[in-house]
C-alpha positions, -999 to +999 in steps of 0.1 A: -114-499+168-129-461+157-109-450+184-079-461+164-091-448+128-102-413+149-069-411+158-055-408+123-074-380+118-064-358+147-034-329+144-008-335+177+021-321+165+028-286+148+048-307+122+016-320+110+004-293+111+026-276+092+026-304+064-017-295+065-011-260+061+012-271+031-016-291+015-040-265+017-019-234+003-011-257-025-045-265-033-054-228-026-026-214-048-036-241-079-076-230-068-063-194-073-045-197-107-073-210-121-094-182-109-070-157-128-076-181-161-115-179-157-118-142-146-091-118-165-081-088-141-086-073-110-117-099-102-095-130-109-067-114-087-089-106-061-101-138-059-066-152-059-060-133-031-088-148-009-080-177-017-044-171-003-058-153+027-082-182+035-049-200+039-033-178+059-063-173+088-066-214+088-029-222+091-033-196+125-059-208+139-049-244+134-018-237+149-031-214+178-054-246+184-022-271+185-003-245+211-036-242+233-042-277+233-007-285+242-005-264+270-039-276+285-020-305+284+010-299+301-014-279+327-033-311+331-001-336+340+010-305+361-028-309+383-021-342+380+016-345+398+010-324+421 
């Protein structure tokens, strides 16, 4: 049965991975605004922008992870047919 609820929290496709990438720049961009609000000028922007490049390095390596896992994969099955 944790099997089952593990499951849910696994990335297989790049769809879903795409829709947690989503999720996360929104959440970074909302974080970010508020930074500019709290911090006036070049600090608040500056944070803004981590914020957005955070984003950015996650989303690749999540979906680096999704390709390498996917063709480990497909090289597994291919061990396995042949």
């Amino acid at each position: 049965m944790l099997r089952r609820i593990g499951r849910l929290f696994v990335i297989k496709t790049r769809f879903e991975a795409y829709l947690i990438i989503f999720a996360l720049a929104l959440g970074a961009m909302t974080r970010g605004v508020r930074y500019t609000l709290e911090y006036p000028g070049l600090g608040g922007y500056l944070l803004w922008a981590a914020t957005a490049g955070a984003v950015f390095l996650g989303g690749a390596k999540i979906l680096d992870a999704i390709r390498y896992e996917q063709a480990a994969k497909a090289a597994l099955q291919g061990e396995n047919a042949g």
